[in-house]
C-alpha positions as CSV (number, residue, x, y, z in Angstrom):
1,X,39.5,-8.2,9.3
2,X,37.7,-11.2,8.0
3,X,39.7,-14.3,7.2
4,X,38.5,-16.7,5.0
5,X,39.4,-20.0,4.7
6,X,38.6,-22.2,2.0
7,X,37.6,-26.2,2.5
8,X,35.2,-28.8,0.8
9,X,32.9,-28.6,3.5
10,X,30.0,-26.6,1.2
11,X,28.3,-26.3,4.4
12,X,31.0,-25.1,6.6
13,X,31.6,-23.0,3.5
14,X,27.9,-21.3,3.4
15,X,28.4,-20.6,7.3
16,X,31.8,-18.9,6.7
17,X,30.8,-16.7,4.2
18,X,27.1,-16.1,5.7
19,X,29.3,-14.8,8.6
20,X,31.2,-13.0,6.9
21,X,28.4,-11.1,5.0
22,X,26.7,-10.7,7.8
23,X,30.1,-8.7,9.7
24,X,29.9,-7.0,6.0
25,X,27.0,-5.6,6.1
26,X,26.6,-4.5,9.8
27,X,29.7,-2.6,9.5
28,X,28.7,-0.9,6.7
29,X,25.4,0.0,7.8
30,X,26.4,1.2,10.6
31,X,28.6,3.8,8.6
32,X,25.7,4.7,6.9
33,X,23.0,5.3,9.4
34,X,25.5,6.9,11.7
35,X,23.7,10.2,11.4
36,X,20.0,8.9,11.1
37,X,19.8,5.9,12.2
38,X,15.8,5.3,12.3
39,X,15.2,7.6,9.4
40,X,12.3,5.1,7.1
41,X,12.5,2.6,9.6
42,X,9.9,0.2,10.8
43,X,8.3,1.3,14.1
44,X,9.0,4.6,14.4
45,X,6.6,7.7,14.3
46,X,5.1,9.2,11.4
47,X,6.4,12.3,10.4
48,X,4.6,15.8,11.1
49,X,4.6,18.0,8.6
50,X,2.8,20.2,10.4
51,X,1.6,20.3,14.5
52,X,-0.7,17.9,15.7
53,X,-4.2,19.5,16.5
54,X,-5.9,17.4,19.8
55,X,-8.7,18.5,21.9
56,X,-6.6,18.6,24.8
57,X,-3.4,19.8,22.3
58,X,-1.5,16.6,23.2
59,X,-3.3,12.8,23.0
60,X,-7.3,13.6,22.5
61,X,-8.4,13.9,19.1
62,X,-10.4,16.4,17.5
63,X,-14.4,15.7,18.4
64,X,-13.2,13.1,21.4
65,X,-15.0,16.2,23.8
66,X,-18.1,16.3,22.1
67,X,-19.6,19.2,23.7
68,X,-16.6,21.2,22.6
69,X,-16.8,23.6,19.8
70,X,-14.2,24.2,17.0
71,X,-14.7,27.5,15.9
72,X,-17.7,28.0,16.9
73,X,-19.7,25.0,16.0
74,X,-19.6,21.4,16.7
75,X,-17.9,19.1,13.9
76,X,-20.2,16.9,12.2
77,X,-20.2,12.8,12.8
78,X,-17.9,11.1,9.9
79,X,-20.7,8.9,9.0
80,X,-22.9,11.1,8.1
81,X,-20.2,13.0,6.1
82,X,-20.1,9.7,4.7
83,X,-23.6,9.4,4.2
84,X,-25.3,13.0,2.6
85,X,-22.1,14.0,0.9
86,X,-19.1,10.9,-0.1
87,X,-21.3,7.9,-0.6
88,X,-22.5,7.1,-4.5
89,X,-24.8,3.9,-5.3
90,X,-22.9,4.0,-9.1
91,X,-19.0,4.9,-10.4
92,X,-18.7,6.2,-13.9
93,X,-15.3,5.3,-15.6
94,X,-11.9,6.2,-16.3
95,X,-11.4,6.8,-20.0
96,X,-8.0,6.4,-20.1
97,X,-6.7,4.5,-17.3
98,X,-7.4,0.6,-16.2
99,X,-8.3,-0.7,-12.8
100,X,-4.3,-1.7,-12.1
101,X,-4.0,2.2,-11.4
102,X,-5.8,1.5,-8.5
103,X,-4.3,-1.9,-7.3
104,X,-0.9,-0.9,-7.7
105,X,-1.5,2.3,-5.8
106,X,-2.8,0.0,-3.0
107,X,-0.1,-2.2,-3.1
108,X,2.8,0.5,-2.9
109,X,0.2,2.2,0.1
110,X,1.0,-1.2,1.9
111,X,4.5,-1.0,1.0
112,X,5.1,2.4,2.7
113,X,2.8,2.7,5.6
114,X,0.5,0.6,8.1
115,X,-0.7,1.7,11.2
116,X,-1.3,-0.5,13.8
117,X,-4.1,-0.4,16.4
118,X,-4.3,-0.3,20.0
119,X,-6.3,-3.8,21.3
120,X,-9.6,-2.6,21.7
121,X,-9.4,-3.2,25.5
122,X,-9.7,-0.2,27.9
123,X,-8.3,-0.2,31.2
124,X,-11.1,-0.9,32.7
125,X,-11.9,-4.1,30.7
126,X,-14.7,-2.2,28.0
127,X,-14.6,-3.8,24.9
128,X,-14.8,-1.1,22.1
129,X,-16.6,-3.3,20.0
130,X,-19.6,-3.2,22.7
131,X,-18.7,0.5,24.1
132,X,-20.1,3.8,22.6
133,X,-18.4,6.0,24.5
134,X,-15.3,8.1,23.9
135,X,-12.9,5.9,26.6
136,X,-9.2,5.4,25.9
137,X,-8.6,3.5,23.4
138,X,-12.3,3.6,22.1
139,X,-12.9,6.2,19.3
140,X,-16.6,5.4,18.2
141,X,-18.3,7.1,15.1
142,X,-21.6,8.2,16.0
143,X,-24.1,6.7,13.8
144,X,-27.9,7.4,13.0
145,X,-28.7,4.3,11.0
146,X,-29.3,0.8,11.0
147,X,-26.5,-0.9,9.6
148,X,-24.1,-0.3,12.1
149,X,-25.7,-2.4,14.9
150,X,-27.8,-1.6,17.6
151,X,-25.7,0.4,19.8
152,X,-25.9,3.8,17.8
153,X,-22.1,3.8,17.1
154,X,-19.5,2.2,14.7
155,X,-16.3,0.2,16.4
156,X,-13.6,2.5,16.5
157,X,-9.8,1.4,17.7
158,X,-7.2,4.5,18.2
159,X,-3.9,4.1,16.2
160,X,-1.3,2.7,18.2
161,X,1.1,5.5,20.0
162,X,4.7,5.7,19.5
163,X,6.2,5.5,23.0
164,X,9.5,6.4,21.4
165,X,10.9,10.2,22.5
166,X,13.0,11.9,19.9
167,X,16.2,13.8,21.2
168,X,15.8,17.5,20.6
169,X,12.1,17.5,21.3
170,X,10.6,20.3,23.7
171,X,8.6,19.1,26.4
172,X,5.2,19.5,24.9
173,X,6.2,17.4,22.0
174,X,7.7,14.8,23.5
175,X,4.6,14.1,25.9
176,X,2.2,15.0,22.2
177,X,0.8,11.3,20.8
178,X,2.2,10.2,17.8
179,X,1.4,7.1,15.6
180,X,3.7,4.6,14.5
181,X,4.3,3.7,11.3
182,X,5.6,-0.2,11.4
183,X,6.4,-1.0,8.2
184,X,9.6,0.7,6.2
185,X,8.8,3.4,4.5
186,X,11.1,2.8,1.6
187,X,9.8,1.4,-1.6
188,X,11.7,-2.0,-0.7
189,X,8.4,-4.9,-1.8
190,X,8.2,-5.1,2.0
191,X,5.0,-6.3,1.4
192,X,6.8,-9.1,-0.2
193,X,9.0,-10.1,1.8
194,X,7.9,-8.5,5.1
195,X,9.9,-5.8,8.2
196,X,10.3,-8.7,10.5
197,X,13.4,-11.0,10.7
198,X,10.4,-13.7,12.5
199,X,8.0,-13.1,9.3
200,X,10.9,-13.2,6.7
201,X,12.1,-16.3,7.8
202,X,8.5,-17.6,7.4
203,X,8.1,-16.9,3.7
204,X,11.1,-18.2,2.8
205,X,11.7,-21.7,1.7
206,X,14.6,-21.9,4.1
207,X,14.9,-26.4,3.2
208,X,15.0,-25.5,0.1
209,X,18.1,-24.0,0.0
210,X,17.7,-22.5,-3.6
211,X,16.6,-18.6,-2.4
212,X,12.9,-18.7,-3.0
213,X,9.9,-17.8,-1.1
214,X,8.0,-20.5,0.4
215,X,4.6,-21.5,-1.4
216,X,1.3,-23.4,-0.6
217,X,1.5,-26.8,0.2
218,X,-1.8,-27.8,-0.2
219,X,-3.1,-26.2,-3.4
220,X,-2.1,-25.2,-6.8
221,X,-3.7,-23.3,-9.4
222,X,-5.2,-25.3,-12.4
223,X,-1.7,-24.9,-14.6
224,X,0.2,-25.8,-11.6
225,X,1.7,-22.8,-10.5
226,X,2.2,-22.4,-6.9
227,X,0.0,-20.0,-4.5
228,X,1.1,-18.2,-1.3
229,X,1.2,-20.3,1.6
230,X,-1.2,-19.8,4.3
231,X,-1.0,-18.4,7.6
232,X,0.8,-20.4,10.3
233,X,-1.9,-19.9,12.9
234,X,-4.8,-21.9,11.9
235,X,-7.7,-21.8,11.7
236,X,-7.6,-18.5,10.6
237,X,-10.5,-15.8,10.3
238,X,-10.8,-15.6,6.4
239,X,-14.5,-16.2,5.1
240,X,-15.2,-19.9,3.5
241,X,-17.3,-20.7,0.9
242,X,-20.7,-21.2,1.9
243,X,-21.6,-23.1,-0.6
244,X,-19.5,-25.7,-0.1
245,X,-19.6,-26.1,3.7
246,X,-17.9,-29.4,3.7
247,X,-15.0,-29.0,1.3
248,X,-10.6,-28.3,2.2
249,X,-10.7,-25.0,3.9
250,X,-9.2,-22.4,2.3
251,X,-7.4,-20.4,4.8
252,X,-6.2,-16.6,5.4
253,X,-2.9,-16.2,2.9
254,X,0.3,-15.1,4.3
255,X,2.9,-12.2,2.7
256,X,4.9,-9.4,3.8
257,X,1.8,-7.5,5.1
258,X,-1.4,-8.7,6.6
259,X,-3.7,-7.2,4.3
260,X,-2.8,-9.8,1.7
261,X,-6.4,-11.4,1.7
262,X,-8.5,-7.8,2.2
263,X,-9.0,-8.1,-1.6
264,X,-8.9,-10.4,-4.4
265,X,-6.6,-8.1,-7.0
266,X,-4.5,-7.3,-3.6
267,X,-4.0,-11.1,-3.5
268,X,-3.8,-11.8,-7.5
269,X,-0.5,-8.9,-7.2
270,X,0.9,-10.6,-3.6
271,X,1.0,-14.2,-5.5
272,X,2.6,-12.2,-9.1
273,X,5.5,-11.3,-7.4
274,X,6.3,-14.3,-4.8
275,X,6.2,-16.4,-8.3
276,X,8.4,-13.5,-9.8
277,X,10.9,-13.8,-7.1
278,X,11.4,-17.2,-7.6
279,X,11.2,-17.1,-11.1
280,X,14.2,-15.2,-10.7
281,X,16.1,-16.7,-7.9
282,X,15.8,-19.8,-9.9
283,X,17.5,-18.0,-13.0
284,X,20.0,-16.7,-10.8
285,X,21.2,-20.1,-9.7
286,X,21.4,-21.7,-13.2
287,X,23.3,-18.4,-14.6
288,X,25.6,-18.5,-11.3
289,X,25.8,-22.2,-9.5
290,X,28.3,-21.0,-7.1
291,X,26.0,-18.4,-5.4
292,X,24.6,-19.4,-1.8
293,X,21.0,-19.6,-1.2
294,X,21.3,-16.2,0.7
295,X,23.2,-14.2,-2.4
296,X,20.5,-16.0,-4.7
297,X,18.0,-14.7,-2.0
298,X,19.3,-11.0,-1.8
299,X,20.0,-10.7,-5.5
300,X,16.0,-11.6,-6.5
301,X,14.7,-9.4,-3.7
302,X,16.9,-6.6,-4.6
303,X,15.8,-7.1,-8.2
304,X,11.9,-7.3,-7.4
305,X,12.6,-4.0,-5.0
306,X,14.0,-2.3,-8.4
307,X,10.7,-3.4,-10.5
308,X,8.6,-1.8,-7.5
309,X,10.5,1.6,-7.6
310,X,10.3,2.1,-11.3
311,X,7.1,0.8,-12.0
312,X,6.2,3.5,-9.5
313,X,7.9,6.2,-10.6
314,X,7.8,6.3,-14.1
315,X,4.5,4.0,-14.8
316,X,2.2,4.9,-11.6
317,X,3.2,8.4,-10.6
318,X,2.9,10.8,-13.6
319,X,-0.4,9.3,-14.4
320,X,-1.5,10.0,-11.1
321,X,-0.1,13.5,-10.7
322,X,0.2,14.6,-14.7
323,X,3.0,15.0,-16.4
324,X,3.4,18.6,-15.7
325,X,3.2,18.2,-11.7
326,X,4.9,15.1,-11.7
327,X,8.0,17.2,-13.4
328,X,7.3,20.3,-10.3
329,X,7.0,17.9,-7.3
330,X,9.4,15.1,-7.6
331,X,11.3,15.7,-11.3
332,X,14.5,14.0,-13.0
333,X,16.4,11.6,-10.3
334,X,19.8,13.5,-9.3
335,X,21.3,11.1,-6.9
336,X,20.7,10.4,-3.0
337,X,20.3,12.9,-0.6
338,X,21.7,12.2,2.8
339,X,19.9,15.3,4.1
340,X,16.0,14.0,2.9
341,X,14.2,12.0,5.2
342,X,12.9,9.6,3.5
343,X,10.2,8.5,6.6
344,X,6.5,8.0,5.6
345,X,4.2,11.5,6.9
346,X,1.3,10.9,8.8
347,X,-1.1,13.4,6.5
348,X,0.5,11.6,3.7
349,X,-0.2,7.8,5.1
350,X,-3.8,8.4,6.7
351,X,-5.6,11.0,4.0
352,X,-3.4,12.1,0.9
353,X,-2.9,7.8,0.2
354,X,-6.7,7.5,0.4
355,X,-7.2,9.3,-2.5
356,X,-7.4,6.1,-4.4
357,X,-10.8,5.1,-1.9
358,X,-12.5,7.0,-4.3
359,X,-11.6,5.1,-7.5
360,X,-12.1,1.2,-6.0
361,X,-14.6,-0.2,-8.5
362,X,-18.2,-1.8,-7.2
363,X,-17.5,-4.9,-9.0
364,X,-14.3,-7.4,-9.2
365,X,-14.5,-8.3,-13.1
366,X,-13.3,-11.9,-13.8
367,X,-12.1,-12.4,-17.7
368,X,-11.5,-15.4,-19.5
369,X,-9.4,-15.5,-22.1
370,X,-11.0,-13.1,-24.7
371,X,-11.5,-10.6,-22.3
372,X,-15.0,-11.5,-21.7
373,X,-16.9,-11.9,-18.6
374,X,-15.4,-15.6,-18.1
375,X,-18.4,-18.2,-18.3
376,X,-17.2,-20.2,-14.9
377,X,-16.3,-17.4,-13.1
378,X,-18.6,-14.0,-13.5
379,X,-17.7,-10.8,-11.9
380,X,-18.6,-10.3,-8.4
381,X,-19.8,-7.5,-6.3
382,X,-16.8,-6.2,-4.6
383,X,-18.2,-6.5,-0.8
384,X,-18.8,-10.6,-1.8
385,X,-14.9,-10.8,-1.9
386,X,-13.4,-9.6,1.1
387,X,-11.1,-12.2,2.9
388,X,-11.9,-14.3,0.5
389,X,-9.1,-16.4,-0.4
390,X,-11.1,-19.3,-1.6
391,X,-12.6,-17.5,-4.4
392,X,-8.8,-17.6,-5.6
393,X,-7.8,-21.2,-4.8
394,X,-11.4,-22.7,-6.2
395,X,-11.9,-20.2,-8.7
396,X,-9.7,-20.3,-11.8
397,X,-6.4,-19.0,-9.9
398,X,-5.3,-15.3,-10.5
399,X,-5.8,-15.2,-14.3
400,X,-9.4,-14.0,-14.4
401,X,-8.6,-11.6,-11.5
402,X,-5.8,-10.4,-13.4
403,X,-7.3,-9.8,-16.8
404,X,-10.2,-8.1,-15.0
405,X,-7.8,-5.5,-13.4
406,X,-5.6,-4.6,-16.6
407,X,-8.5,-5.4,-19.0
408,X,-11.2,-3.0,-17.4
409,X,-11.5,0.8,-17.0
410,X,-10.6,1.8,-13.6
411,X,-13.6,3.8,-11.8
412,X,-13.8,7.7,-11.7
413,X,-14.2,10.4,-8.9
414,X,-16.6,13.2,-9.5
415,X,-17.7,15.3,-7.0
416,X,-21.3,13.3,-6.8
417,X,-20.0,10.1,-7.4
418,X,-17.0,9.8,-5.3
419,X,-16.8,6.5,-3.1
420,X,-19.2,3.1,-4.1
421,X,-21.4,2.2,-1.7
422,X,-19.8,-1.0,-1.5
423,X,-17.4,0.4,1.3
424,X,-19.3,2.5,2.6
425,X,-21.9,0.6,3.3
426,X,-21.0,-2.9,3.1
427,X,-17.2,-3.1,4.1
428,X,-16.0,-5.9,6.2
429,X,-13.3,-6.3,8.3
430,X,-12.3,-9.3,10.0
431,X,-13.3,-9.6,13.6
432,X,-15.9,-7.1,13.3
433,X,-19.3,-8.4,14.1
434,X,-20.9,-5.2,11.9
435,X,-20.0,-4.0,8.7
436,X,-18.1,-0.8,8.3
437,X,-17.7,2.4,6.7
438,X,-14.7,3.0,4.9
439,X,-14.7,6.7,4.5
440,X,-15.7,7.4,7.5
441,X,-13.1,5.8,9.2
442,X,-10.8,7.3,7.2
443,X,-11.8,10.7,8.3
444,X,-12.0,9.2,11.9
445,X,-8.8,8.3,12.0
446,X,-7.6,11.7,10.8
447,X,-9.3,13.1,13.8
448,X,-7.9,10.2,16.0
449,X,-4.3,11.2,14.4
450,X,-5.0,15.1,15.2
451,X,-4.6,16.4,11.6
452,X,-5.0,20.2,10.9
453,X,-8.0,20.5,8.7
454,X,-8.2,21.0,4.7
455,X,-7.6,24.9,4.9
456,X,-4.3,24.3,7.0
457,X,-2.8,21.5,4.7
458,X,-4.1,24.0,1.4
459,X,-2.2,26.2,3.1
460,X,1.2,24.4,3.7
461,X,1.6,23.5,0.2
462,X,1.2,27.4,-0.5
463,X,-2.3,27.0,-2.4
464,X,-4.9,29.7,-1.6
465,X,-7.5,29.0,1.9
466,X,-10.8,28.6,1.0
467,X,-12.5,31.8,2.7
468,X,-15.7,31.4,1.2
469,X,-19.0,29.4,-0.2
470,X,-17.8,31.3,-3.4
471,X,-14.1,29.8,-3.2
472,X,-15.0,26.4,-2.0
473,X,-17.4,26.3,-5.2
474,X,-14.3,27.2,-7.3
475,X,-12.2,24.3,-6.0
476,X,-14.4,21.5,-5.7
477,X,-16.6,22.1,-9.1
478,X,-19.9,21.1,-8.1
479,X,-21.8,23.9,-6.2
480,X,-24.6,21.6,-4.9
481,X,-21.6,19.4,-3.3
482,X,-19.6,22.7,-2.3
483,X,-23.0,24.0,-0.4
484,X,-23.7,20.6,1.1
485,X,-20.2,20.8,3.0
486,X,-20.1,24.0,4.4
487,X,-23.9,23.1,5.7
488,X,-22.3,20.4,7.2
489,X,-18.8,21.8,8.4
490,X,-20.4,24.9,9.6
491,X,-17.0,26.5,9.5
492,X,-14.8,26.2,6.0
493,X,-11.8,25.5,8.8
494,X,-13.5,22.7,10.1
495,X,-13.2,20.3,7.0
496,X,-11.2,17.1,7.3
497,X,-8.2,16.8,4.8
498,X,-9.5,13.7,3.6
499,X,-12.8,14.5,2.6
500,X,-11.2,18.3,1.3
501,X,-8.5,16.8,-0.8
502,X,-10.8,14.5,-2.2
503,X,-13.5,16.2,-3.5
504,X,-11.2,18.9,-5.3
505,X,-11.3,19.1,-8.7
506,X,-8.5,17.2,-10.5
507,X,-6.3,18.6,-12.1
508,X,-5.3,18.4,-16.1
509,X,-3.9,15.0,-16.9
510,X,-4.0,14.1,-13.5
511,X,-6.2,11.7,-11.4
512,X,-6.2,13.7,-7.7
513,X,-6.4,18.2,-7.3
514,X,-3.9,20.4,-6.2
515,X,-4.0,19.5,-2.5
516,X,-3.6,16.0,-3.2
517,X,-1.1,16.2,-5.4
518,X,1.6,18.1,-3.7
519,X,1.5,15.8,-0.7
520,X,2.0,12.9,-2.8
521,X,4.5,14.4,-4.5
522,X,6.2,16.0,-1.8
523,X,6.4,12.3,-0.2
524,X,7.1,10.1,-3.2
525,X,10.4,12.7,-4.1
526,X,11.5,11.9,-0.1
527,X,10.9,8.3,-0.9
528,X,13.1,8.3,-3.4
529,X,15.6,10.8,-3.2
530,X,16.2,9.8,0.9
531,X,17.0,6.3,0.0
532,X,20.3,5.2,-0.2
533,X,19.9,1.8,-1.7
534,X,17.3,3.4,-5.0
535,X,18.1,1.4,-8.0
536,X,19.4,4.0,-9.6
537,X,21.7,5.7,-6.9
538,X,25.3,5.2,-7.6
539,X,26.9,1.2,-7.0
540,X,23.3,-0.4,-6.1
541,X,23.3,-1.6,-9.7
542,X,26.0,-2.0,-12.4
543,X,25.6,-0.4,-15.9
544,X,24.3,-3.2,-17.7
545,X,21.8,-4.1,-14.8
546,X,20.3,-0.5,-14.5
547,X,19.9,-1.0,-18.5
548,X,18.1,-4.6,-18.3
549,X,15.8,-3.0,-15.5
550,X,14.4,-0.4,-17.7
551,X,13.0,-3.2,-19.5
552,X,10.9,-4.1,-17.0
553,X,6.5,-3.7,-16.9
554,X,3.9,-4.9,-15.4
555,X,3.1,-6.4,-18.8
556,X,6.4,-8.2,-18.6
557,X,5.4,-9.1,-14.6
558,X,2.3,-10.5,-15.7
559,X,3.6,-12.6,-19.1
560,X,6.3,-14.2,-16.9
561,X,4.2,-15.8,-14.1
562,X,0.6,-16.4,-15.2
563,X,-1.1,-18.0,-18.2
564,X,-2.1,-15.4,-19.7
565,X,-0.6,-14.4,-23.3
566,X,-2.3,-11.2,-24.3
567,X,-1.3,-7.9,-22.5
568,X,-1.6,-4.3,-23.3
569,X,2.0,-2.5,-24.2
570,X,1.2,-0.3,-20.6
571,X,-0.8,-2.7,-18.2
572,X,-1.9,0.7,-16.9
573,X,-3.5,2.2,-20.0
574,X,-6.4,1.0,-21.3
575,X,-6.8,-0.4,-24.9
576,X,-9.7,-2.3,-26.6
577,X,-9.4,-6.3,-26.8
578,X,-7.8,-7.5,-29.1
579,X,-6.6,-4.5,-31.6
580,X,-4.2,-3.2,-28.8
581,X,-3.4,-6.0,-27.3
582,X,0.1,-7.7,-28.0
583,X,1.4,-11.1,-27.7
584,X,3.8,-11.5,-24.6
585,X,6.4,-12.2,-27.1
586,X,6.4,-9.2,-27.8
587,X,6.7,-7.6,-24.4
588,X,9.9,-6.7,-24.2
589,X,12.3,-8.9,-21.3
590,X,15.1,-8.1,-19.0
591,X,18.1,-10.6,-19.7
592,X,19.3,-11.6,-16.2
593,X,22.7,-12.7,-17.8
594,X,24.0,-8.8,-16.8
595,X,24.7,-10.5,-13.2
596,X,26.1,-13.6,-14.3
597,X,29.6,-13.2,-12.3
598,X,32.8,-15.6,-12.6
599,X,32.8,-17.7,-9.2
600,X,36.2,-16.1,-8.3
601,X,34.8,-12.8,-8.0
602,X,32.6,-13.9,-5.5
603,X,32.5,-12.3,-1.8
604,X,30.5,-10.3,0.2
605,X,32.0,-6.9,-1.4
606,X,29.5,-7.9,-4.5
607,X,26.5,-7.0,-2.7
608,X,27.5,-3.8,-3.2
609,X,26.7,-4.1,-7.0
């Protein structure tokens, strides 16, 4: 039972009731977890969909023996893969889509999944980054080139392994390495607010006592709106402007997740919604003055979590999979499903995701107001802007970076032009001395993760093996490319699910194949229909809420917390300046007045909407 006492002491009063919500909601989450409790929790193992394939069948991934033959012949290096067959020196466009497609399928990546890797150290003391040899936990790529450094390799750290056991588990499987997933796998803007009570505590603006997230201190953007804050470690590792030697450093940013600075339209969507949350905390505490900082707290973040779930579902994911597949593999929303397990899967988090490594666009376009290549601020090439925060701080703020992303066609796969050479050739990663190959990591780290090949996933989602030259022709398109791998591969059983899914054909009105597109929709329908807390499920929302938060857009995102004025109707879709444009007046708004609440209805029972 929880008495509650009133007094005048506002302070004594915010404790009280803190403690009180806080017996609320452990009680009550314990009564809902009681079955499953880790089920799309932070650190626990990515699902298998299907059995792990290692060397040794339990912690050895596939090529880690490299005089060992799978069927029949040895598997080829990922970097060359990379090399003769994924890399493209030019991208032709999207016709219908803008480069947000891409960005926001990052940014939901980042909200889902993150693997974390193992130190680099072996036991022995070997640095990876120096070591070319397959030792625990170094995974090199084999190189034959130059730009990898002089050691004939590329740095390669193995995933992390769950040391958790699962009851029910056979012997085999419990001894078989898994990889952790450490984020939530909900669609929850984790990457907002972050999976740690140590990291959420740090973005918030806890003195403030008003329920916002915590800014930058030391720089605003030229209209005055705030940035992220930076890192608390300092200095950190993030690039500075060469030019300017001498001038304020400009250090790493600091969000929910640590790939904040990888990119600048990562960063430019990381900054839109910490200004969105506090845009709305701050209209949550003039429409209800009685709230505490922690309802006015949980009230935005639950809102922002709601704009991530249906910008996802019903602006992202049927352009992605079609209309038609969208409507086979995930469908209307009937309510949640206690029996769905909602956890992120491994093939799903390390190759089906990754689709979208073959749409990132060679060049960062920067916009000024007219949607014009801005005259202070030209477009970049894209490998001149990783971990790059300053470009943001000392460059015009978000608002060129933005209008670049919604105002510019996002870039196209085709079976010849599938990834830009600007990550696979020039991709940096911090605390790398060389620069790195992004798609052959990826297929690396399948390997490292012991996928099953493309034919095995093809088959799981009950689409046809590819038996034959002939067959693999039929799938991928492109009969130069289809020869090329099977030259490479040897054996059609041999190719990785990354590179397989990828170079499939896409399907009509869709932007991956069929592969592709049933794991992501196979996932996405267990992210949402396995979450007891989606804004639609039953007493998350009220009513009136779930009406005011169909209203929302990325359009609406984007009006509300930058200074830009002109948007397209569907940030997503691409229209020609200014004849489709609209004014943001006309975007349409959500009214947060559906939550204003009479303070004597106040408790901790409101949380439950």
């Amino acid at each position: 039972m929880i008495l509650w006492k009133k007094t005048n002491d506002v302070a004594f009063n915010d404790v009280i009731y803190c403690s009180a919500l806080q017996y609320f909601w452990t009680h009550l989450m314990i009564l809902f977890v009681r079955q499953n409790p880790r089920w799309g929790g932070a650190n626990r193992a990515l699902e298998r969909w299907l059995p792990a394939e290692y060397d040794d069948g339990l912690n050895e991934p596939k090529g880690w023996n490299r005089k060992r033959l799978h069927n029949g012949f040895h598997l080829p290096s990922p970097r060359k893969v990379s090399m003769e067959i994924v890399r493209s020196p030019c991208k032709h466009a999207d016709q219908l889509y803008t480069q947000l497609l891409v960005e926001w399928g990052q940014l939901i990546d980042h909200d889902v999944t993150f693997t974390p890797q193992t130190s680099g150290s072996t036991a022995f003391g070997t640095d990876c980054l120096d070591n070319c040899k397959n030792v625990h936990p170094c995974f090199p790529i084999e190189t034959e080139d130059e730009v990898c450094g002089e050691y004939g390799c590329m740095s390669f750290f193995r995933s992390l392994p769950d040391c958790h056991v699962q009851l029910g588990c056979d012997i085999r499987q419990a001894m078989e390495r898994q990889q952790i997933n450490s984020v939530s796998s909900y669609i929850d803007a984790s990457e907002v607010y972050g999976n740690t009570p140590k990291l959420q505590s740090f973005l918030r603006d806890l003195c403030g006592l008003n329920g916002k997230l915590a800014v930058n201190t030391q720089f605003r953007d030229p209209k005055g709106r705030p940035f992220l804050p930076f890192v608390a470690k300092l200095p950190s590792a993030c690039h500075q402007n060469p030019q300017d030697p001498h001038g304020e450093r400009v250090e790493c940013f600091s969000a929910g997740d640590s790939r904040v600075n990888e990119g600048m339209p990562l960063t430019a969507l990381h900054t839109l919604f910490m200004r969105e949350h506090n845009r709305i905390a701050e209209a949550l505490e003039g429409i209800n003055s009685h709230w505490s900082p922690e309802m006015i707290y949980q009230e935005a973040r639950k809102i922002v979590g709601a704009q991530h779930q249906i910008v996802t579902m019903r602006d992202y994911l049927p352009k992605i999979l079609g209309p038609e597949l969208f409507k086979q593999y995930i469908g209307p929303y009937k309510g949640y499903d206690r029996t769905v397990n909602p956890s992120a899967a491994n093939v799903f988090s390390t190759a089906a995701m990754r689709f979208g490594h073959g749409t990132i666009s060679p060049v960062i376009r920067r916009l000024n107001e007219s949607f014009q290549e801005h005259e202070l601020y030209p477009n970049l090439k894209l490998h001149t802007t990783f971990f790059r925060p300053y470009r943001i701080v000392k460059e015009g703020g978000i608002e060129p970076v933005m209008r670049g992303i919604f105002g510019s066609l996002a870039s196209a796969v085709k079976p010849k032009m599938m990834v830009t050479d600007e990550v696979t050739e020039r991709l940096v990663v911090l605390k790398i001395p060389h620069l790195m190959d992004l798609p052959a990591l990826n297929m690396q780290r399948g390997r490292d993760h012991g996928l099953p090949g493309y034919n095995a996933w093809r088959e799981f989602c009950g689409l046809k093996r590819i038996r034959t030259l002939d067959d693999l022709k039929e799938v991928v398109g492109d009969n130069m490319v289809a020869e090329k791998i099977l030259n490479m591969y040897k054996h059609l059983d041999n190719i990785d699910v990354w590179l397989g899914g990828l170079v499939e054909k896409l399907l009509p009105d869709s932007r991956v194949g069929p592969l592709f597109a049933c794991l992501i929709g196979k996932q996405m329908k267990a992210l949402r229909d396995g979450d007891r807390f989606w804004w639609n499920a039953e007493g998350v929302f009220t009513k009136q809420q779930k009406k005011e938060l169909l209203k929302i857009s990325m359009s609406r995102v984007i009006c509300d917390n930058t200074d830009i004025k002109e948007v397209l109707p569907d940030s997503f879709k691409y229209g020609e300046y200014p004849s489709d444009y609209i004014h943001c007046d006309s975007v349409a708004s959500m009214n947060l007045e559906a939550w204003r609440e009479e303070k004597s209805l106040g408790g901790p029972e409101r949380l439950l909407g």
